[in-house]
N, CA and C atoms of all chains as a GROMACS GRO file, in nm:
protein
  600
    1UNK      N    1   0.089  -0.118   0.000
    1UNK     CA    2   0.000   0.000   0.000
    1UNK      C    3   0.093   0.122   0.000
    2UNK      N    4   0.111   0.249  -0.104
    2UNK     CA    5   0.192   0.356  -0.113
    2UNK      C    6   0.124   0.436   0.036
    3UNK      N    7   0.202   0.496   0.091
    3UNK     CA    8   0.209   0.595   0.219
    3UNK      C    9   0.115   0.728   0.099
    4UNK      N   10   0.018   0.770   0.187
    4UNK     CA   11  -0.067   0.841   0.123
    4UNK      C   12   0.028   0.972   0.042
    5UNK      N   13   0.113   0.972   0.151
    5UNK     CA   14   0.164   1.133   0.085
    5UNK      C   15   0.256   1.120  -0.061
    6UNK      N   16   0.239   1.004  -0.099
    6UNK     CA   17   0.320   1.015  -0.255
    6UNK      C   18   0.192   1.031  -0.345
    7UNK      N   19   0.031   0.956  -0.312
    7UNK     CA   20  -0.067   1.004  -0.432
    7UNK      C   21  -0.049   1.148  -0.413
    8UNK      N   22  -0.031   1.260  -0.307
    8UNK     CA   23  -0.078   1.352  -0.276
    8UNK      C   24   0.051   1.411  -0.349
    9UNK      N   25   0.160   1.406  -0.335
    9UNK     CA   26   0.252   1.421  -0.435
    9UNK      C   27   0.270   1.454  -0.582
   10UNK      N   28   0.220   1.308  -0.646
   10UNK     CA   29   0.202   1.342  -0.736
   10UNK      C   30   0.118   1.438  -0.848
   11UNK      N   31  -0.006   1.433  -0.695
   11UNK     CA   32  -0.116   1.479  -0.779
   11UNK      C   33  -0.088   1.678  -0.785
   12UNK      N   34  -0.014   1.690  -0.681
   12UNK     CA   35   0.069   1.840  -0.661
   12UNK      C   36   0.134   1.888  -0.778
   13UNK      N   37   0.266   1.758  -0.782
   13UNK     CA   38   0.360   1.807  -0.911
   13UNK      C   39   0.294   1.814  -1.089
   14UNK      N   40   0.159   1.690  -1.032
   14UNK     CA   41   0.078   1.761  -1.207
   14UNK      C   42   0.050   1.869  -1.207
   15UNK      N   43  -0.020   1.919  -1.125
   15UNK     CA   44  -0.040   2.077  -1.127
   15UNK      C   45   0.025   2.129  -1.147
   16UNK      N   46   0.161   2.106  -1.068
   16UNK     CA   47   0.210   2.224  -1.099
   16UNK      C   48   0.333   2.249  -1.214
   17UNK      N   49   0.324   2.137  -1.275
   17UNK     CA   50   0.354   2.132  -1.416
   17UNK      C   51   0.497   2.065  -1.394
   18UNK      N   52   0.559   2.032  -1.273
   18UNK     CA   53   0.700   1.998  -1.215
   18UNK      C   54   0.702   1.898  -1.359
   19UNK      N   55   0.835   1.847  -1.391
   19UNK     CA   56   0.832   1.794  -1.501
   19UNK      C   57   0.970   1.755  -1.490
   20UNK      N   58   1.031   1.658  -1.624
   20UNK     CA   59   1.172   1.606  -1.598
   20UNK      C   60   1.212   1.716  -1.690
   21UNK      N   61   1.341   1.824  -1.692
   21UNK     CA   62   1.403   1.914  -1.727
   21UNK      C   63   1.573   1.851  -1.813
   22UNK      N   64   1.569   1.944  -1.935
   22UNK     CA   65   1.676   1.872  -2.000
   22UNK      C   66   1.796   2.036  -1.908
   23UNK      N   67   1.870   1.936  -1.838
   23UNK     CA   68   2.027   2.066  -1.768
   23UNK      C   69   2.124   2.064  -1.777
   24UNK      N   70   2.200   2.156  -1.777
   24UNK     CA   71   2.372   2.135  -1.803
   24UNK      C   72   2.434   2.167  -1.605
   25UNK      N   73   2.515   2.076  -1.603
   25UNK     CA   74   2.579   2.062  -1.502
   25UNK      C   75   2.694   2.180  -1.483
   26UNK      N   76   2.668   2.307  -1.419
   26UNK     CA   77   2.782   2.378  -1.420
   26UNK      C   78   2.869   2.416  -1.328
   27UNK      N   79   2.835   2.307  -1.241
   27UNK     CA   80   2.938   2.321  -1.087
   27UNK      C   81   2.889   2.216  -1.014
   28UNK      N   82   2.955   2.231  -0.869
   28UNK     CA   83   2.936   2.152  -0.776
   28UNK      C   84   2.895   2.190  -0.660
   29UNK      N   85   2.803   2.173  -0.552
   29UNK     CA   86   2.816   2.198  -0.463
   29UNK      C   87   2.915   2.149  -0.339
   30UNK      N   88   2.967   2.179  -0.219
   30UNK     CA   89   3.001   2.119  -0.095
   30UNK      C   90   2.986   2.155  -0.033
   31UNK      N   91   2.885   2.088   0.089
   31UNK     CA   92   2.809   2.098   0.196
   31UNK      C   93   2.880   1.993   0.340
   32UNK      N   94   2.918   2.021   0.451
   32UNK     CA   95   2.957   1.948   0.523
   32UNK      C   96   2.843   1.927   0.629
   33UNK      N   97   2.783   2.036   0.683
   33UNK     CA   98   2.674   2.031   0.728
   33UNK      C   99   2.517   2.012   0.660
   34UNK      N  100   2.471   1.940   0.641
   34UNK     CA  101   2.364   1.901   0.573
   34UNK      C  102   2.269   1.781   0.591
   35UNK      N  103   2.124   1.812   0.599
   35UNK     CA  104   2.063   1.702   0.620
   35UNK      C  105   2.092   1.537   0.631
   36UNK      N  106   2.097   1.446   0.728
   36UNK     CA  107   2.145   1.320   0.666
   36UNK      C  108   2.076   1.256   0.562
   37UNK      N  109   2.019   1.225   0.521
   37UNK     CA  110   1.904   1.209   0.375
   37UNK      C  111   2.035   1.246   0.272
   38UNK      N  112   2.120   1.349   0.284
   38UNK     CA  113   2.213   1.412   0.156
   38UNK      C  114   2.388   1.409   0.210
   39UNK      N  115   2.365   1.307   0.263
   39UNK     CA  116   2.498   1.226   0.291
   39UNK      C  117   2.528   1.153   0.193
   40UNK      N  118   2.686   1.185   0.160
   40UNK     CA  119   2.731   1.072   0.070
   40UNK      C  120   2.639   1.084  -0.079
   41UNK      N  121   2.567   1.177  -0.114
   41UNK     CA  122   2.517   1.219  -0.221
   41UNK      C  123   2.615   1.305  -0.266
   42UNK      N  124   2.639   1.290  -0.451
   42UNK     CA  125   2.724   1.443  -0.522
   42UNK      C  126   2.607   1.551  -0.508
   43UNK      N  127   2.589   1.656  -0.453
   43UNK     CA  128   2.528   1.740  -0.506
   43UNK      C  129   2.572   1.873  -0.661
   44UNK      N  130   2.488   1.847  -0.723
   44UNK     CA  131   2.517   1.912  -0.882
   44UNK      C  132   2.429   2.029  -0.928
   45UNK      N  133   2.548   2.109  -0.955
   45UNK     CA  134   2.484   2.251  -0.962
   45UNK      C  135   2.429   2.283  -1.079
   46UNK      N  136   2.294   2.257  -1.124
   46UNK     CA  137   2.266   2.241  -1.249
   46UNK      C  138   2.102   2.336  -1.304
   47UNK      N  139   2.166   2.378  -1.430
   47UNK     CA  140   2.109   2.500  -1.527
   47UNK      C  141   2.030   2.427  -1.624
   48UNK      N  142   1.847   2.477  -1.630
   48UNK     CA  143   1.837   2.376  -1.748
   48UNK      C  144   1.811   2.495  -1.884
   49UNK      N  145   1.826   2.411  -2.007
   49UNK     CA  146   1.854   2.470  -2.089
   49UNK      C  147   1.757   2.482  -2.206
   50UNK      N  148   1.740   2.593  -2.304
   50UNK     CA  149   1.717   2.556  -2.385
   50UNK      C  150   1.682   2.534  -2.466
   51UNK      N  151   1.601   2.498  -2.547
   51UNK     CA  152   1.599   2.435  -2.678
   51UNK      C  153   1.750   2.443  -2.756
   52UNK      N  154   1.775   2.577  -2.738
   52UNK     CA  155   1.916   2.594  -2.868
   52UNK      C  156   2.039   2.610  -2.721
   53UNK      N  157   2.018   2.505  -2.642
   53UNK     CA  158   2.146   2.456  -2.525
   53UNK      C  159   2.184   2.605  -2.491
   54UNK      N  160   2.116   2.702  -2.488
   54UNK     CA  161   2.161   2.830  -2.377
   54UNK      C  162   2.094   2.781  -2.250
   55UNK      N  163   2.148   2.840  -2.172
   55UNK     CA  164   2.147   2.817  -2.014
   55UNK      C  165   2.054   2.882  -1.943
   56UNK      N  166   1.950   2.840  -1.875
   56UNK     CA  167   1.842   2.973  -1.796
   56UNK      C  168   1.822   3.026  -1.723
   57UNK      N  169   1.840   3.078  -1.646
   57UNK     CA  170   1.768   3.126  -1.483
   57UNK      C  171   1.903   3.135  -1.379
   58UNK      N  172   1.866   3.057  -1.285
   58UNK     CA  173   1.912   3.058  -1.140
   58UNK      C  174   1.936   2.925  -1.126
   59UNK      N  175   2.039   2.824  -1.112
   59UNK     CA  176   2.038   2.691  -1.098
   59UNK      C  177   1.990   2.616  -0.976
   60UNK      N  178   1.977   2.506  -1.026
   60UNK     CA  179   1.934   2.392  -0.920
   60UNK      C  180   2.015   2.350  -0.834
   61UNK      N  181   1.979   2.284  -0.725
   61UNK     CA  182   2.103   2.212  -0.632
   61UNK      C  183   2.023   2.067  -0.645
   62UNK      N  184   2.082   1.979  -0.708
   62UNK     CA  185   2.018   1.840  -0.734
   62UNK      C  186   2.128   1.710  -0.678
   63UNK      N  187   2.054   1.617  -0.643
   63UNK     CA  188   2.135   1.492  -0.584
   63UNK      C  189   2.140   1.442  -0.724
   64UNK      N  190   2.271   1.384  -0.720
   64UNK     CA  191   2.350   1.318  -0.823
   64UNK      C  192   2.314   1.136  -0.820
   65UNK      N  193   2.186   1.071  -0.872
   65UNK     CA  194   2.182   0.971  -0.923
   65UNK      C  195   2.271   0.872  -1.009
   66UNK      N  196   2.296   0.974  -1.112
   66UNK     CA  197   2.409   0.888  -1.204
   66UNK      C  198   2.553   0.892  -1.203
   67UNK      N  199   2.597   0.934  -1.115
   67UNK     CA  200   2.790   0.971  -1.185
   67UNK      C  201   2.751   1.078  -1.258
   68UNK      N  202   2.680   1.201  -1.285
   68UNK     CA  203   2.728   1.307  -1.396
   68UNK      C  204   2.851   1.401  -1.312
   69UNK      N  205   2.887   1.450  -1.439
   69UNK     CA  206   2.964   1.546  -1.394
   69UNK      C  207   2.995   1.679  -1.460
   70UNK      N  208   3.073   1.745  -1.437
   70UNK     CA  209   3.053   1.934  -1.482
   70UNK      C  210   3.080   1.922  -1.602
   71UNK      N  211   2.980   2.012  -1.647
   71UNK     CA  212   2.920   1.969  -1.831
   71UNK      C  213   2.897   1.892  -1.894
   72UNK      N  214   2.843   1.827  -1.812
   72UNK     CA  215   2.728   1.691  -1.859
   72UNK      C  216   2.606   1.729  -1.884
   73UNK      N  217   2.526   1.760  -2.011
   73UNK     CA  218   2.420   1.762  -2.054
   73UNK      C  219   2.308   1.653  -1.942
   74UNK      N  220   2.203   1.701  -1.881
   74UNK     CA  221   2.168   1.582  -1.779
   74UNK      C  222   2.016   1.587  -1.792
   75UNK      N  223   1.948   1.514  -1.774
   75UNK     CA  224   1.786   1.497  -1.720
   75UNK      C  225   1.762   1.511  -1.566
   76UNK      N  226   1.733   1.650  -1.526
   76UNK     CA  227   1.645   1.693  -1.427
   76UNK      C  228   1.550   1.663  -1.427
   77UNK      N  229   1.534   1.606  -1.256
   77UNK     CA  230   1.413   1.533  -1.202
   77UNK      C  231   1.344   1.646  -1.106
   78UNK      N  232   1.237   1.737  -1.174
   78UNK     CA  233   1.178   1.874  -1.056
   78UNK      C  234   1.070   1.787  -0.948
   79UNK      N  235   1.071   1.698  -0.953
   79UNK     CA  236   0.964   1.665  -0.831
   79UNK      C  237   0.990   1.588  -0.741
   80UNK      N  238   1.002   1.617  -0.623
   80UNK     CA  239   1.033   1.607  -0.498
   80UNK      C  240   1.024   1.397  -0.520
   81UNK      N  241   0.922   1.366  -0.537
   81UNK     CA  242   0.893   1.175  -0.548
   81UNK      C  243   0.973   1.114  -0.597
   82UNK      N  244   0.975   1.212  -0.732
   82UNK     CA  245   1.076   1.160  -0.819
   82UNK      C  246   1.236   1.133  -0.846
   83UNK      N  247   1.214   1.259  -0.755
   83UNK     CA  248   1.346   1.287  -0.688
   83UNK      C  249   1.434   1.182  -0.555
   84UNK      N  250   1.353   1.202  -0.485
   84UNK     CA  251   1.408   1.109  -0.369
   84UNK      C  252   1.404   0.964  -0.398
   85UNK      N  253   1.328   0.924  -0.453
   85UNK     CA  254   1.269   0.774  -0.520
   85UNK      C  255   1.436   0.726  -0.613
   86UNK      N  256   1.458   0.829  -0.686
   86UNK     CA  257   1.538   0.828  -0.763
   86UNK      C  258   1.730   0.761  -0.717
   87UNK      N  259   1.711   0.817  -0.572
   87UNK     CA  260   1.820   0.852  -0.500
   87UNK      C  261   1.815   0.713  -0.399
   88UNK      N  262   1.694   0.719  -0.408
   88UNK     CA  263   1.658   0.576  -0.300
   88UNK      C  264   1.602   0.606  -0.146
   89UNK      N  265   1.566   0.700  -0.143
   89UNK     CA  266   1.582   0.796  -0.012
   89UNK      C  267   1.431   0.825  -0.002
   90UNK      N  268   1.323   0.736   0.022
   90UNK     CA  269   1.218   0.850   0.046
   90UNK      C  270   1.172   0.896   0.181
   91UNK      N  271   1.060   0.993   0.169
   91UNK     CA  272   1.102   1.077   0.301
   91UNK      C  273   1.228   1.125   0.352
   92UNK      N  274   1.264   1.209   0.251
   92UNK     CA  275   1.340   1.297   0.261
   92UNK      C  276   1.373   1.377   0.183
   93UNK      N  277   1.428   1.552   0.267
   93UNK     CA  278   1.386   1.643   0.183
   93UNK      C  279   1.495   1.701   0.049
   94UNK      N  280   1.417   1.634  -0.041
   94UNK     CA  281   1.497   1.620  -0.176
   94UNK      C  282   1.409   1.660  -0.264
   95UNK      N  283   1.386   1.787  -0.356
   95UNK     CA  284   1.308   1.810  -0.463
   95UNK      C  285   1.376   1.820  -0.590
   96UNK      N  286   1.487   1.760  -0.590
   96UNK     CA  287   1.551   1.785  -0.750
   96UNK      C  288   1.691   1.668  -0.766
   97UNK      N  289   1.666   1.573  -0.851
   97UNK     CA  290   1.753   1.541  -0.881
   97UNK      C  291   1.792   1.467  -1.041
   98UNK      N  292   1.949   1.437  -1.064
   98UNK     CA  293   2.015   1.405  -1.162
   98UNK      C  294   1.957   1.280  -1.174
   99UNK      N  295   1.886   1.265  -1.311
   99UNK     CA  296   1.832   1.085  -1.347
   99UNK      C  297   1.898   0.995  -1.449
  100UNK      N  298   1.997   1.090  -1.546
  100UNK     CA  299   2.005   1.114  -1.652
  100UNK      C  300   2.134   1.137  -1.728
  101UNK      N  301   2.197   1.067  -1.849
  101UNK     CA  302   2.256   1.173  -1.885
  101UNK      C  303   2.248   1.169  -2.037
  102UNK      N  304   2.236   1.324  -2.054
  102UNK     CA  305   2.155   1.295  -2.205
  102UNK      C  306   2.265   1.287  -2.318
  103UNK      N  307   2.253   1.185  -2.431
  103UNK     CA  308   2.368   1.141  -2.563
  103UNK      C  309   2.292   1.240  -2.603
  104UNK      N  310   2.203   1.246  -2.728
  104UNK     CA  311   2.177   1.318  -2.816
  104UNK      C  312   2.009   1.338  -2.773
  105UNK      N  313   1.994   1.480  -2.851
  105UNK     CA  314   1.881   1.515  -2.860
  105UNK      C  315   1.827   1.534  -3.022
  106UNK      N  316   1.740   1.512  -3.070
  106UNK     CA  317   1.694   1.494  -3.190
  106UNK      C  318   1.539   1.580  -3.186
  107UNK      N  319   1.533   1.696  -3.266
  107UNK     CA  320   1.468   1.738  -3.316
  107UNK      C  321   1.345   1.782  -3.380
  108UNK      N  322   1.244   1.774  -3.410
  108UNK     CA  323   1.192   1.732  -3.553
  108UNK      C  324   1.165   1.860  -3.637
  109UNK      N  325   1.233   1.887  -3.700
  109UNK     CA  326   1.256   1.999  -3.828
  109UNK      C  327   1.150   2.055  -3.859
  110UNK      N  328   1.643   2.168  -0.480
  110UNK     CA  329   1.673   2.252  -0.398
  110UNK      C  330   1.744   2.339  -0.500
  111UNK      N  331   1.771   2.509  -0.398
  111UNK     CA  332   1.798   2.603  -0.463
  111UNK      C  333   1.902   2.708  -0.346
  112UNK      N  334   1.966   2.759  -0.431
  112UNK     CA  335   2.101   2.841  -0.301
  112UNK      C  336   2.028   2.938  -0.285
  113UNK      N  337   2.057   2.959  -0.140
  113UNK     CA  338   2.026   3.128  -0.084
  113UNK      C  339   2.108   3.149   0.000
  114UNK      N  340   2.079   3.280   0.046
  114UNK     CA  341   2.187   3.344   0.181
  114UNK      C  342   2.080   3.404   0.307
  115UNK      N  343   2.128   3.357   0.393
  115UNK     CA  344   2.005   3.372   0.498
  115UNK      C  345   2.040   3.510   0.580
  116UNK      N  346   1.970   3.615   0.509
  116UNK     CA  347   1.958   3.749   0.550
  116UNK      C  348   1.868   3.778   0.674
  117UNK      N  349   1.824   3.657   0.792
  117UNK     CA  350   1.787   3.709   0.919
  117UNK      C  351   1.691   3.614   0.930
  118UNK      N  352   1.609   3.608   1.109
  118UNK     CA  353   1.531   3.534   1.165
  118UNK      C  354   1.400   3.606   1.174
  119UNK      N  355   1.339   3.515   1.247
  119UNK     CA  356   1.177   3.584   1.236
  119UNK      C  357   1.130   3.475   1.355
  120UNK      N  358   1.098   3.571   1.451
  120UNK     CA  359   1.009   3.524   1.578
  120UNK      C  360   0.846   3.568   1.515
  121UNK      N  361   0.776   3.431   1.589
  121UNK     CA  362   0.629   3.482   1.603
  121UNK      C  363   0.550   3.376   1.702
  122UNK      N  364   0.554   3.461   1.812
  122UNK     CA  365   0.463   3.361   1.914
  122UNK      C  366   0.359   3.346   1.871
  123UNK      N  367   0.213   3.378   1.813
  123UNK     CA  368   0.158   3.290   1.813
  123UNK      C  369   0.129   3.245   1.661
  124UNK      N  370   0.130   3.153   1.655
  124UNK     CA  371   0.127   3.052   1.552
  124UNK      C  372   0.102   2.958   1.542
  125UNK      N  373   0.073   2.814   1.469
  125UNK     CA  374   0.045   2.748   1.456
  125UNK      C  375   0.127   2.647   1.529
  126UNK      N  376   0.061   2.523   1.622
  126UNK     CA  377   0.148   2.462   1.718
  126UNK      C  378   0.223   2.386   1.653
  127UNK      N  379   0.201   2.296   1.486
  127UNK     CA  380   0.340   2.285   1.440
  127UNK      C  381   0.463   2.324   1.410
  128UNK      N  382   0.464   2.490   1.422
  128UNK     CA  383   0.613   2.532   1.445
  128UNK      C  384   0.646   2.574   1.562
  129UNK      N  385   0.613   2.508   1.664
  129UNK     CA  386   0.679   2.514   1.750
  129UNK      C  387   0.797   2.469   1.793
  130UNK      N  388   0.899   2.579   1.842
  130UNK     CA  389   1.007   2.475   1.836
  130UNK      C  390   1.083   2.496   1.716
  131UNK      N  391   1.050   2.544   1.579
  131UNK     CA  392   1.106   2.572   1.490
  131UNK      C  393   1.160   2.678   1.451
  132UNK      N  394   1.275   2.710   1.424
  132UNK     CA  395   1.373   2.824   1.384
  132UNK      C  396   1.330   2.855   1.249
  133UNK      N  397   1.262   2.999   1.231
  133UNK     CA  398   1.258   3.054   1.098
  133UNK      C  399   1.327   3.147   1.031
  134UNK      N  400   1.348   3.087   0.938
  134UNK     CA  401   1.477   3.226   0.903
  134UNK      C  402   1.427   3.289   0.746
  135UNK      N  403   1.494   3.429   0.761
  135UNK     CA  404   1.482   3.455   0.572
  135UNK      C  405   1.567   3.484   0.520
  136UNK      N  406   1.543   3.361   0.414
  136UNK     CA  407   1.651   3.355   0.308
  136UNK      C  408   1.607   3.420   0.170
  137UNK      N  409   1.754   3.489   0.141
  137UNK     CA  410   1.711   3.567  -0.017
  137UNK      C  411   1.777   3.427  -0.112
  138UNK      N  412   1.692   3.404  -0.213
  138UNK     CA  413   1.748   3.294  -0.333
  138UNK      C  414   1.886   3.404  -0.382
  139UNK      N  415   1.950   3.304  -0.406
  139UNK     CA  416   2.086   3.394  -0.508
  139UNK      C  417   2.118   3.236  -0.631
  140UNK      N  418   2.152   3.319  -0.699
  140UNK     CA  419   2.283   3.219  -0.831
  140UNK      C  420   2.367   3.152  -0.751
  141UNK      N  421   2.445   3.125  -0.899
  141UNK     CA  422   2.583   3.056  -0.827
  141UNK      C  423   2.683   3.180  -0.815
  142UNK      N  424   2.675   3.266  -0.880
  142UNK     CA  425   2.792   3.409  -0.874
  142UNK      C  426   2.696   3.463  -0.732
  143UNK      N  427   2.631   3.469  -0.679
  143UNK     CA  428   2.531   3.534  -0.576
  143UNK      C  429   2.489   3.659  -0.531
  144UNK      N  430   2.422   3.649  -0.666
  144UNK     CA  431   2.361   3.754  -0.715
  144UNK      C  432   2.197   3.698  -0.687
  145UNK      N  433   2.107   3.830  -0.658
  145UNK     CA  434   1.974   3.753  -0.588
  145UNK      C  435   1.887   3.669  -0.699
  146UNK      N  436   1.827   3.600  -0.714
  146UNK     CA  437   1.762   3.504  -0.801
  146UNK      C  438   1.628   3.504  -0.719
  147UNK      N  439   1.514   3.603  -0.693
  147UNK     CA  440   1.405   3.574  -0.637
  147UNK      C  441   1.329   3.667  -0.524
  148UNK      N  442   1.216   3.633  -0.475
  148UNK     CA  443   1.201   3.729  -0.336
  148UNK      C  444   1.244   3.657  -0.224
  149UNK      N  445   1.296   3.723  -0.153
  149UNK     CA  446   1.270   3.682  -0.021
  149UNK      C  447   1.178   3.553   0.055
  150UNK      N  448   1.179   3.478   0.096
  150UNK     CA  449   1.097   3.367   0.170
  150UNK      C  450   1.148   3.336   0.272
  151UNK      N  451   1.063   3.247   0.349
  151UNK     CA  452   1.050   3.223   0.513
  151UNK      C  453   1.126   3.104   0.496
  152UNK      N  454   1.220   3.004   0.551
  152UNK     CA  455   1.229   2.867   0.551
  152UNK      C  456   1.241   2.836   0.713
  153UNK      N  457   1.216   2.736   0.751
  153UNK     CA  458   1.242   2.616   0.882
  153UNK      C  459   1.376   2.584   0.905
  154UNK      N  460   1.417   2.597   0.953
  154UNK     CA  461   1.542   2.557   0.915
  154UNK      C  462   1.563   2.437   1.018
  155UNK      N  463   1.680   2.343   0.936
  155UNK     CA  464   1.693   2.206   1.022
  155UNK      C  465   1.816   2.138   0.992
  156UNK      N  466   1.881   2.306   1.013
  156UNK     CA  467   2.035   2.251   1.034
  156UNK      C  468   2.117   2.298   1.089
  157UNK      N  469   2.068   2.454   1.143
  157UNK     CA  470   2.120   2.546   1.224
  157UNK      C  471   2.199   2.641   1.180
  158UNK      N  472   2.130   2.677   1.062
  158UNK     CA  473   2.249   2.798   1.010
  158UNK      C  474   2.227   2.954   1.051
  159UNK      N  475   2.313   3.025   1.014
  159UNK     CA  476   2.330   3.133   1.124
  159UNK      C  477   2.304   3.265   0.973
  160UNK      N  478   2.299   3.371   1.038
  160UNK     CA  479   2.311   3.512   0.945
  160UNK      C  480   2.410   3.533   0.841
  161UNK      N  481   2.456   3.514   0.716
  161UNK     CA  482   2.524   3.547   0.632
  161UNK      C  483   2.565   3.426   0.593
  162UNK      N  484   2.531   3.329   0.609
  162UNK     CA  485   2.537   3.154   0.547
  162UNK      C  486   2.492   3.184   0.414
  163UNK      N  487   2.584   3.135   0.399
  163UNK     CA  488   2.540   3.064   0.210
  163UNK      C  489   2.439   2.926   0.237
  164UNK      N  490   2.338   2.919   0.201
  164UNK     CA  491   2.255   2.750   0.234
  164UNK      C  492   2.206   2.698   0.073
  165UNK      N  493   2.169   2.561   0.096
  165UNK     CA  494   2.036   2.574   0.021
  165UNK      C  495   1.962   2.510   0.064
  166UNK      N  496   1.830   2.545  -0.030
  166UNK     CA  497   1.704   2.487   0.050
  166UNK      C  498   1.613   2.420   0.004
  167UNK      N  499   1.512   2.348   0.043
  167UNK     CA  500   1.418   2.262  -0.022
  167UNK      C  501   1.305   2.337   0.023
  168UNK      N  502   1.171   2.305  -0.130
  168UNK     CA  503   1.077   2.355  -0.140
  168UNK      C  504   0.973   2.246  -0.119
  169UNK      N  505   0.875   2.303  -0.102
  169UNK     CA  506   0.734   2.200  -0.139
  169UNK      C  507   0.711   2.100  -0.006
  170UNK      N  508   0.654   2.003  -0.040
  170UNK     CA  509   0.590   1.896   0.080
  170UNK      C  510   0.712   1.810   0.147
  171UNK      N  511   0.849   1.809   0.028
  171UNK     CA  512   0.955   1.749   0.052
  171UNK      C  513   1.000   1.843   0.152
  172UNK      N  514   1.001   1.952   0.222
  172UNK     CA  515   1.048   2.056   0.288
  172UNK      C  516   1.005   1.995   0.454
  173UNK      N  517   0.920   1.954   0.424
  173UNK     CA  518   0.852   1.909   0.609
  173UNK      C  519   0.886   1.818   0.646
  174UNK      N  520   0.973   1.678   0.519
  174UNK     CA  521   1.081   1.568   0.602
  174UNK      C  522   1.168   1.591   0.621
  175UNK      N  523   1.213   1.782   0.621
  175UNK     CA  524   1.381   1.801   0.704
  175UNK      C  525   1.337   1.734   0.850
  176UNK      N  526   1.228   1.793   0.922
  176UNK     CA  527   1.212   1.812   1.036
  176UNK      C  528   1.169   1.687   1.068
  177UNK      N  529   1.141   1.549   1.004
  177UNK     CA  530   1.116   1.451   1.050
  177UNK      C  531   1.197   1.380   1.192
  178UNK      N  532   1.101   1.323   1.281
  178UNK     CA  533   0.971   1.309   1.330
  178UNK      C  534   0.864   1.422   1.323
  179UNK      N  535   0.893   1.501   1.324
  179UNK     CA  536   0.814   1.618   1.394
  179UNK      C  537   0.754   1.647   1.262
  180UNK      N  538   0.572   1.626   1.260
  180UNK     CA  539   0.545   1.742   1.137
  180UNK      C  540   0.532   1.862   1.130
  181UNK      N  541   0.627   1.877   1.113
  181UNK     CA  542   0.631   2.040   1.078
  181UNK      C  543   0.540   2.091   0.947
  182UNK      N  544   0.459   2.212   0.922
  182UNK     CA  545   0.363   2.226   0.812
  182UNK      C  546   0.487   2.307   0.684
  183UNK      N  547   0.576   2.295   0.690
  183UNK     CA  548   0.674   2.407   0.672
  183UNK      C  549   0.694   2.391   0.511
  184UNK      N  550   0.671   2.503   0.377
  184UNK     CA  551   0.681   2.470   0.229
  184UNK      C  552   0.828   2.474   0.172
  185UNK      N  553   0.888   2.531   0.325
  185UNK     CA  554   1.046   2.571   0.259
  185UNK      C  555   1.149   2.530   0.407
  186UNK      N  556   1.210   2.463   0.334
  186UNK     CA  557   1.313   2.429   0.490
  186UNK      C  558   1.528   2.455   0.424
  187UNK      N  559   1.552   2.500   0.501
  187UNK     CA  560   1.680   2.513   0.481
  187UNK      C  561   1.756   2.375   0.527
  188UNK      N  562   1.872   2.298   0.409
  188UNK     CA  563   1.855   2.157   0.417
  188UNK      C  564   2.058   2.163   0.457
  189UNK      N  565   2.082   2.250   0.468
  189UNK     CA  566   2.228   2.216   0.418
  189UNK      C  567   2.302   2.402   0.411
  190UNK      N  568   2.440   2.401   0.458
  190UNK     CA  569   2.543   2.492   0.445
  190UNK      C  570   2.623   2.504   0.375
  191UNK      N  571   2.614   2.576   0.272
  191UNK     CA  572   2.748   2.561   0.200
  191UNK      C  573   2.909   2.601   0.204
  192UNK      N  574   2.950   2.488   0.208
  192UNK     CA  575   3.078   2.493   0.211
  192UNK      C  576   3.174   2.625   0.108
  193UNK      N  577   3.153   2.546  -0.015
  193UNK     CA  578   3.243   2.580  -0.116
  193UNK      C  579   3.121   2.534  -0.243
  194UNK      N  580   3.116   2.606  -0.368
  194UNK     CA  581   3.060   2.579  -0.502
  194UNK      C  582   3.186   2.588  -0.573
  195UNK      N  583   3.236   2.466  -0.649
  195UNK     CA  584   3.299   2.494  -0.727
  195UNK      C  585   3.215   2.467  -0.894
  196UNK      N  586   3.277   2.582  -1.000
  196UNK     CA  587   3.179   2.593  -1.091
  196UNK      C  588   3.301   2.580  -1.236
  197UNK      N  589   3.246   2.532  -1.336
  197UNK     CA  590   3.317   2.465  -1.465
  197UNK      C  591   3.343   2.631  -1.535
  198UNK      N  592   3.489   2.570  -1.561
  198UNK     CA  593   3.585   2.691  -1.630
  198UNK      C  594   3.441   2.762  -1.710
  199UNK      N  595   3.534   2.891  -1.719
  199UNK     CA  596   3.425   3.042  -1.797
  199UNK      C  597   3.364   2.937  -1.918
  200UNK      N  598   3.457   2.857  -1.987
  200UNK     CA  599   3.453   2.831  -2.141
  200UNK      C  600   3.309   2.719  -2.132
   0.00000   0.00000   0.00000
């Protein structure tokens, strides 16, 4: 039986449009003091991008799922479920992480 | 999660009995150069960071298992101090 608060979760991040994000990895974080939940996690400082791979906004601080690393084209995970699920960690406070790392992106003209 | 710098605290006796007990602070969002990225917001904090900390923080429903056991009702919790950002050459 799922713990109620992941239907309630999900049904949040549809709304609110949270979605998997194509990002470029442009740093790192290091944190010594930090939640235990984000122990022994890379945290990755990551920009998503895009369509024509320019960079946007204000970056993410995301737990590192795969091995990426700085300037790694990556798949951002914006929702908290998806996120921690991802990491292996649930119940805990994690809303963004690395799922991903993207080879090519293709188009359609 | 997202970086900020925690520009001060905020007392309020009465309130809701789930923050009790809870340290609120406000943090301005910044970049990675830290420069501000946002307004101002309230977070929980649940790690003990102090005035002019670099942090970052978690948003949303994931924000109220910093404080686990305790439910805290809290949409923004400060998760972590930052050390050091290191960021990929200019190029």
């Amino acid at each position: 039986m799922r713990p109620w608060w992941e239907s309630w979760i999900q049904l949040r991040s549809r709304a609110r449009g949270d979605a998997v994000l194509i990002g470029r990895v442009i740093g790192e974080v290091v944190a010594s003091a930090k939640h235990e939940s984000h122990a022994g996690q890379k945290l990755l400082l990551v920009k998503t991008l895009d369509l024509d791979d320019r960079l946007t906004g204000a970056p993410y601080v995301a737990v590192d799922s795969v091995g990426a690393g700085v300037g790694d084209r990556v798949l951002l995970a914006m929702d908290g479920w998806a996120a921690m699920t991802a990491v292996g960690r649930p119940r805990s406070p994690i809303d963004a992480a690395v799922i991903g790392i993207v080879d090519s992106v293709d188009l359609a003209d | 999660m997202r970086l900020g710098r925690v520009v001060g605290s905020l007392w309020s006796s009465v309130k809701t009995e789930q923050l009790e007990g809870v340290r609120l602070l406000l943090i301005q969002p910044i970049d990675e150069a830290g420069a501000n990225a946002g307004r101002t917001l309230i977070a929980a904090d649940a790690i003990g960071a102090g005035a002019g900390d670099t942090i970052y923080w978690c948003r949303g429903k994931e924000a109220s298992f910093a404080m686990l056991p305790a439910a805290v009702g809290a949409d923004a919790a400060v998760v972590g101090i930052v050390d050091s950002i290191t960021l990929a050459s200019a190029g």
